[in-house]
N, C-alpha and C positions, 0 to 999 in steps of 0.2 A: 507755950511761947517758944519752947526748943526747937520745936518740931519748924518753926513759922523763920527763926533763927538759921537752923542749917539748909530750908530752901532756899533761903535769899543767901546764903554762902555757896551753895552749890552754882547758885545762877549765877553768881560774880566770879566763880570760879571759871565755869565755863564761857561766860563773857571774856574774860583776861585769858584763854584760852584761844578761841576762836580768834580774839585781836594779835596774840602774839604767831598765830600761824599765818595770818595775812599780813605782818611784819616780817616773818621769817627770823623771827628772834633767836638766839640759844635760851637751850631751854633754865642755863643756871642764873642766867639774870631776869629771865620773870620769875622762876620759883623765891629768888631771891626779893623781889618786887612784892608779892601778893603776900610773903610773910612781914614785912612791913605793912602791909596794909591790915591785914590780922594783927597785926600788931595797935593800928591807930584804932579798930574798929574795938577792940577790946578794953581801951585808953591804957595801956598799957600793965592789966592787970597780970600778963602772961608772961611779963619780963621783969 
């Protein structure tokens, strides 16, 4: 189930990736963004 867990992490990585390069976003407020979302995805067992 890890295995099945960190491909769907990587895809959402790379999704949240490719959207903030077609925004031209910086990059300290989506890394900032996606550990929030790691964060929700976890219910926040990581904080």
């Amino acid at each position: 189930m890890s295995a099945w867990q960190d491909q769907t992490e990587h895809e959402q990585m790379e999704q949240i990736r490719r959207t903030v390069q077609n925004k031209k976003m910086p990059q300290v407020s989506y890394t900032d963004d996606i550990m929030k979302r790691l964060g929700e995805m976890d219910g926040g067992a990581g904080s």
